[in-house]
C-alpha positions in Angstrom: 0.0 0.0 0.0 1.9 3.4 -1.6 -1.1 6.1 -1.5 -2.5 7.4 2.1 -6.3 6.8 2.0 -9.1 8.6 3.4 -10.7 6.1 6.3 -14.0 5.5 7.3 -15.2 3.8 10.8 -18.6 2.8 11.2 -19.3 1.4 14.5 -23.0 0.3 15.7 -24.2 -0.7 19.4 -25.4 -4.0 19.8 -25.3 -5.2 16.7 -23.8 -8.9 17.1 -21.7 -11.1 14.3 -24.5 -13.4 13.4 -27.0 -10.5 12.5 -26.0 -9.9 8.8 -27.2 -11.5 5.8 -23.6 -12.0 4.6 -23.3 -14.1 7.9 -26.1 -16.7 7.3 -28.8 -14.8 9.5 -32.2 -15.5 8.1 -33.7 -13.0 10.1 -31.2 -9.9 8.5 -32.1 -8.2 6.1 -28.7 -6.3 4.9 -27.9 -5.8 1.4 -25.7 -3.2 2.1 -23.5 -5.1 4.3 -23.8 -8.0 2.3 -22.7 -5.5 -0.8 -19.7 -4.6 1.4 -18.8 -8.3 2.3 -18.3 -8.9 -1.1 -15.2 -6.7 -1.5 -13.8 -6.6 2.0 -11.8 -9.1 4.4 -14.2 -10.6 6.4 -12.9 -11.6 10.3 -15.6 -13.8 11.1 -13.8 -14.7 14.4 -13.7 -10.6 15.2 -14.8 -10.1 19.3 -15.1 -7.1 21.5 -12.3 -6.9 23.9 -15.2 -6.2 26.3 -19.0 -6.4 26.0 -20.3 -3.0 27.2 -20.4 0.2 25.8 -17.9 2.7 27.3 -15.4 -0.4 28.0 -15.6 -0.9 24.3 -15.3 2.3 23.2 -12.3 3.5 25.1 -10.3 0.1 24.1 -11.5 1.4 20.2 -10.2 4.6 20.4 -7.3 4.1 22.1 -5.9 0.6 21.3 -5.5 0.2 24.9 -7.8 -2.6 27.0 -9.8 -1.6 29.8 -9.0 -0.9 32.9 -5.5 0.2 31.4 -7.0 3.0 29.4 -8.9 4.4 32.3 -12.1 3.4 32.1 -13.3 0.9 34.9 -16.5 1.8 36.3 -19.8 2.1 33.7 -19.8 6.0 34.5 -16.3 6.4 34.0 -15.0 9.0 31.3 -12.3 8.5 29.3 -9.2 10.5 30.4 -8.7 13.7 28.9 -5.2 12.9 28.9 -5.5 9.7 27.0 -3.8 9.1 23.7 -6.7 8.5 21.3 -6.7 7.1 17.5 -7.6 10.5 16.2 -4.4 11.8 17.9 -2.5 9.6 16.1 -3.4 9.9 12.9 -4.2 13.3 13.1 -0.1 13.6 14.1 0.3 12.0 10.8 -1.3 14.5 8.5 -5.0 13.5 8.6 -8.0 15.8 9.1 -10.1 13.9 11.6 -13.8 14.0 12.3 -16.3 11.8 14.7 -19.9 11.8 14.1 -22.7 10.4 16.9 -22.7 8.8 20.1 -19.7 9.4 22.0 -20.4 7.1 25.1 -17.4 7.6 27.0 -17.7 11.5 28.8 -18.7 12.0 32.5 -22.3 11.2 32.5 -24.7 11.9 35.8 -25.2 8.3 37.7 -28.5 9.7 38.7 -30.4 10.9 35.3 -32.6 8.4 33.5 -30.2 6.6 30.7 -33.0 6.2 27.5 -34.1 9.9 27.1 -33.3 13.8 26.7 -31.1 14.0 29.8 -28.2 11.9 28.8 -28.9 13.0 24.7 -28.5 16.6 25.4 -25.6 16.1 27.9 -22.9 18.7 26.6 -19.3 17.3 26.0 -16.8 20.0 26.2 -13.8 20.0 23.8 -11.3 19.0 25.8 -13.1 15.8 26.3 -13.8 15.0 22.5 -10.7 12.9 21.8 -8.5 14.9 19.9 -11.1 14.9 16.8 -10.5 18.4 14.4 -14.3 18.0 13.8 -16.8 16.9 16.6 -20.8 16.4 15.9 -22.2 13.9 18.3 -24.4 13.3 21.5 -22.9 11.6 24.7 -25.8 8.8 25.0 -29.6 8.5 25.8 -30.7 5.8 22.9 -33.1 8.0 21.1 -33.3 6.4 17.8 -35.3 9.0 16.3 -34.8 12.3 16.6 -31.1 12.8 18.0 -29.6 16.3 19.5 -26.4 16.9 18.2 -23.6 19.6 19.1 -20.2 20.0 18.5 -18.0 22.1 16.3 -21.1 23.5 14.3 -23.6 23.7 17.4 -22.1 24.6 20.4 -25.5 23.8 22.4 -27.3 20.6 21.7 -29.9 20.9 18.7 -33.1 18.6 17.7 -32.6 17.2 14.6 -35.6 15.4 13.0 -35.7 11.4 11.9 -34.3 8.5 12.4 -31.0 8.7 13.9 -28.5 6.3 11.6 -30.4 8.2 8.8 -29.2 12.3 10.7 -25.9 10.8 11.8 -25.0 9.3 8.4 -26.3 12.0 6.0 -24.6 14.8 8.3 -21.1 12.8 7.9 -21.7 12.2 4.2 -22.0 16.1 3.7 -18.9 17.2 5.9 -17.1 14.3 4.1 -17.9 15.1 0.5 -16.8 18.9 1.5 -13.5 17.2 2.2 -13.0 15.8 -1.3 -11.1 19.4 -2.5 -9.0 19.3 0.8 -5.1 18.4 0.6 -5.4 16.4 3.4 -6.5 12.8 3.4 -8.9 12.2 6.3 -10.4 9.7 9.0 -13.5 9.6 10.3 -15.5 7.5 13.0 -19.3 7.3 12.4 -20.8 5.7 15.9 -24.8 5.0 15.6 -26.8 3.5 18.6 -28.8 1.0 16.7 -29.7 -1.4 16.9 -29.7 -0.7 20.4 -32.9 -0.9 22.5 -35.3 0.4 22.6 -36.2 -2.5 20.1 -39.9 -1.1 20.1 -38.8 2.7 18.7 -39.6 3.1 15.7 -37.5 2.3 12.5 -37.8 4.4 9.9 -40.4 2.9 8.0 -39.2 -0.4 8.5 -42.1 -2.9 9.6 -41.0 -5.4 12.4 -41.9 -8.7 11.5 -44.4 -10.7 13.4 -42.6 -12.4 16.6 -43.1 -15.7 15.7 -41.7 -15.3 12.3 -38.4 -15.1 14.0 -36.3 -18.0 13.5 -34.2 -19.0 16.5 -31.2 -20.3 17.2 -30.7 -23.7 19.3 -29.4 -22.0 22.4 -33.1 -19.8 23.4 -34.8 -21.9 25.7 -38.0 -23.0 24.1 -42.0 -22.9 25.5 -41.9 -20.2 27.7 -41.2 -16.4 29.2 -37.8 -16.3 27.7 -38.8 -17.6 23.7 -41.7 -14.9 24.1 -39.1 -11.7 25.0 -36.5 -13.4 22.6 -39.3 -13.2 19.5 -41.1 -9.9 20.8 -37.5 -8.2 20.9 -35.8 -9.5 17.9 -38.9 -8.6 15.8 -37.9 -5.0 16.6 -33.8 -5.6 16.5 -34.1 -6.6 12.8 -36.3 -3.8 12.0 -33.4 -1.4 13.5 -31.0 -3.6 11.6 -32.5 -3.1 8.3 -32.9 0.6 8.8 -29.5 0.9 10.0 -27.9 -1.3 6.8 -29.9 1.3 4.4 -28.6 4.2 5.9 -25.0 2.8 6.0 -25.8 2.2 2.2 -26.1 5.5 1.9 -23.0 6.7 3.1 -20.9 4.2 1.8 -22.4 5.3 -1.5 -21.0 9.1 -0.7 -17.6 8.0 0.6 -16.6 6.1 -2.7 -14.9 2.8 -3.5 -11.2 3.8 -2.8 -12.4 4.5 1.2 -10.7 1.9 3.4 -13.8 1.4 5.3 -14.2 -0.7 8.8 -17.7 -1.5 9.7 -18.1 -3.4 13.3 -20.0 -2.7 16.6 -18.9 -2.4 20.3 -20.9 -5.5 21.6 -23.8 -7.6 21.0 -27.2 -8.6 22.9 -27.6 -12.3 24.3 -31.2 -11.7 22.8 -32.7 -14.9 25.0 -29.2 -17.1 24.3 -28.8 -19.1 27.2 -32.1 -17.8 28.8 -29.7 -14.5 29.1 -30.6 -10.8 27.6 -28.3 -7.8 27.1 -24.4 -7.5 27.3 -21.7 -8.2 29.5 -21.6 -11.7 29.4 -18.6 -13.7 27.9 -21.1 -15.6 25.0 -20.5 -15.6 21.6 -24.2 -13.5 21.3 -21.9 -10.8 23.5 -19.0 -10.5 22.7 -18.4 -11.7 19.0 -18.7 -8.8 16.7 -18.9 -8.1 12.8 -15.6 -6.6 11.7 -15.4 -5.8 7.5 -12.4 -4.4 6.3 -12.2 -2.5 3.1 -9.2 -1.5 1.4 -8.7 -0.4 -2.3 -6.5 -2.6 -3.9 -7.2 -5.7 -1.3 -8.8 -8.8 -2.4 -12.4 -9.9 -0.5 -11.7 -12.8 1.7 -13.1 -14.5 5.0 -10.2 -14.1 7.6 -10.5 -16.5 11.2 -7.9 -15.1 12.6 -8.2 -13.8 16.1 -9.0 -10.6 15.9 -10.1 -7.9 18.5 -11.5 -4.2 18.1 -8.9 -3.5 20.2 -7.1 -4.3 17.0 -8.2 -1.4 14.9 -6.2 1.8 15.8 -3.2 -0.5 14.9 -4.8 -1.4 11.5 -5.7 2.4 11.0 -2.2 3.8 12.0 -0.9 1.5 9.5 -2.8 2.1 7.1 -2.1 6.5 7.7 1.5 5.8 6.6 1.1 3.6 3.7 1.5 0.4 5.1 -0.3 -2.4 5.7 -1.3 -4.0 9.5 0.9 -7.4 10.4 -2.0 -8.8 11.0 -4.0 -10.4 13.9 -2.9 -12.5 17.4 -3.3 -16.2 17.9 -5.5 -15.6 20.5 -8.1 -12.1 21.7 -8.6 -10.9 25.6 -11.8 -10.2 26.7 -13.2 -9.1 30.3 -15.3 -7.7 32.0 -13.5 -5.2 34.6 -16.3 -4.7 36.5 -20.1 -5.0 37.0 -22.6 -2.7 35.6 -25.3 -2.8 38.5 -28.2 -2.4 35.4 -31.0 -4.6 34.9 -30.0 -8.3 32.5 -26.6 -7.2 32.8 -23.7 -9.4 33.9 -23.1 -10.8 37.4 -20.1 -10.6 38.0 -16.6 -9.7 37.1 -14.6 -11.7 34.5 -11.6 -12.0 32.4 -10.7 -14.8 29.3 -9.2 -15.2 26.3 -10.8 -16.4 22.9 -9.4 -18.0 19.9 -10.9 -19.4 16.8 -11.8 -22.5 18.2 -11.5 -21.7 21.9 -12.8 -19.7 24.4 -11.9 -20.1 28.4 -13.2 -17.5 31.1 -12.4 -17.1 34.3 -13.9 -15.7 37.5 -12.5 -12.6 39.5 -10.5 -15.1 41.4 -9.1 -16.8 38.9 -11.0 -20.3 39.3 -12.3 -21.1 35.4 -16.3 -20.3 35.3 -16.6 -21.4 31.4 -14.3 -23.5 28.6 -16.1 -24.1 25.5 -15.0 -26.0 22.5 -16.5 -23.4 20.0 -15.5 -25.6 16.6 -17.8 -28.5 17.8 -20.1 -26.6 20.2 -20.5 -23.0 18.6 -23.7 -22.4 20.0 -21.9 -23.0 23.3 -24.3 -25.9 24.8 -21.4 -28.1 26.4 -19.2 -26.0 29.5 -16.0 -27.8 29.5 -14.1 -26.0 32.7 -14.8 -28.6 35.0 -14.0 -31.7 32.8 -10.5 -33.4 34.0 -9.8 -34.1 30.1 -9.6 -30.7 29.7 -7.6 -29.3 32.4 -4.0 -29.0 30.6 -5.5 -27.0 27.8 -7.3 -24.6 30.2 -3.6 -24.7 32.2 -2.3 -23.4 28.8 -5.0 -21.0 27.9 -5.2 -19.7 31.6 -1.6 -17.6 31.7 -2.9 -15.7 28.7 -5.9 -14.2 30.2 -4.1 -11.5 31.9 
């Protein structure tokens, strides 16, 4: 790789690796992504380094795991003085730009998290990452009808519609205005969807009826938790589909020769394992969709072990005109500590993951879950407490930090 190319991020909420079309879902509804598949590597082993929000999001932006990077606590901000992506390749010539939710600034414990209060929380430069250009909202998960501020509104505005469709139209325009500029630039687009509420909604897009909903092995059947599952996922693929056209959209202003990385910071356990929401170490948590597009770079599926926490390096490479080494044998993922929020996680955890592996362990060390994921990749079978298994979890145990 000789030429310097302009970069896109896309990064969704939620939005876990099985729900594309591209990745066998019969429930998705993607053509977009599916469009992008087709000409990008494909790391269909990609995870989240950890499966909540602001733990995600400062490991993205900084390259550096959580707690390390500063963030250890759900209401924690990222430090000011932390060395972000946009720093870096901003250092190396780029203009850089961030569009939508933020999810990492000091946030008020006591205000309600899904509404106005947490949407028009102000995020003072300082505390915007080093981006040149800064047009977002902090949190709240209104998927219609976002307030935005930032370099062009310095007090929180109501901007009507859906909000993939604001976020990704407003990006497209300040992008396209770049075209003239001698600068190449990078840009991170972060959309809440499909994020709940799954009822909001979805720009036109008609949720199908819950029992349409095809499920997979692991939701308990007959009861309470196959009801939620169906009711919810109706709604989670309507978002989904909404979402895909609107990143159609901007992918279509961006251009072909835009090294593009679609992903998201975690998934939803959406009734897997009787389980809802994030945090926990399951595939339906922590695996994530991670496309990579680069001019010049042949479409291929890649199983390597790849972690978000992985990008900055890929982007930093690719700022100088080089390409990225490539990924680990083997991903950390944890869970520093527990979000006291309803269907979240119980407890603390750490583990590692590789492409056919996956061993967690408790805050104490002891091992809480070892799964064979090539022969059980719905994760039915707990391994940690089978003697057959113990010198492999020996092995995979000093790895997990």
């Amino acid at each position: 790789m000789s030429r310097r190319p302009n970069i896109l991020w896309i990064v969704t909420t939620q939005w876990r690796a099985s729900a594309c079309g591209y990745a066998g879902d019969p429930n998705a509804r993607t053509p977009a992504l599916d469009a992008l598949a087709a000409q990008s590597v494909n790391y269909t082993q990609a995870v989240t380094p950890h499966p909540f929000g602001p733990f995600a999001r400062a490991a993205l932006l900084t390259g550096v795991l959580s707690p390390a990077n500063g963030v250890v606590d759900y209401f924690d901000a990222l430090p000011v003085s932390a060395r972000t992506i946009a720093q870096d390749v901003g250092a190396r010539g780029y203009a850089t730009a961030f569009f939508g939710k933020w999810g990492v600034a000091s946030r008020d414990p006591q205000a309600p998290l899904v509404g106005e209060a947490h949407a028009r929380m102000f995020v003072p430069p300082e505390a915007r990452g080093g981006f040149g250009f800064w047009e977002g909202f902090e949190s709240g998960f209104l998927l219609n009808d976002p307030w935005l501020h930032g370099t062009r509104s310095p007090t929180p505005e109501n901007f009507s519609g859906y909000q993939s469709d604001v976020v990704c139209a407003r990006a497209a325009t300040w992008l396209n205005a770049q075209t003239s500029g001698e600068k190449p630039w990078f840009s991170v687009v972060s959309l809440e969807a499909p994020h709940p509420p799954y009822a909001a909604p979805a720009a036109g897009v008609a949720a199908r009826a819950p029992g349409e909903i095809i499920l997979p092995a692991n939701v308990p059947r007959g009861g309470e938790t196959e009801a939620k599952a169906r009711a919810e996922l109706s709604g989670y693929y309507a978002h989904i589909e909404a979402t895909d056209r609107a990143i159609g959209r901007l992918l279509a202003a961006v251009g072909p020769e835009t090294t593009v990385v679609f992903s998201s910071v975690h998934g939803d356990m959406n009734g897997a394992h009787g389980l809802f929401r994030k945090g926990w170490p399951h595939e339906e948590s922590v695996r994530v969709p991670l496309l990579v597009r680069v001019a010049g770079v042949a479409a291929r599926r890649d199983e390597g072990a790849v972690s978000l926490v992985d990008v900055p390096a890929m982007t930093r490479a690719w700022a100088v005109g080089a390409e990225w080494a490539g990924p680990p044998m083997m991903a950390r993922i944890s869970m520093p500590s527990v979000v006291a929020l309803p269907q979240q996680c119980d407890r603390v955890w750490r583990g590692v993951r590789t492409p056919s592996r996956k061993l967690v362990l408790n805050a104490d060390g002891s091992p809480w879950l070892f799964f064979d994921l090539k022969n059980d990749s719905t994760e039915l079978k707990n391994l940690a407490g089978n003697p057959a298994h113990a010198e492999e979890i020996a092995r995979l145990r000093a790895s997990c930090g």
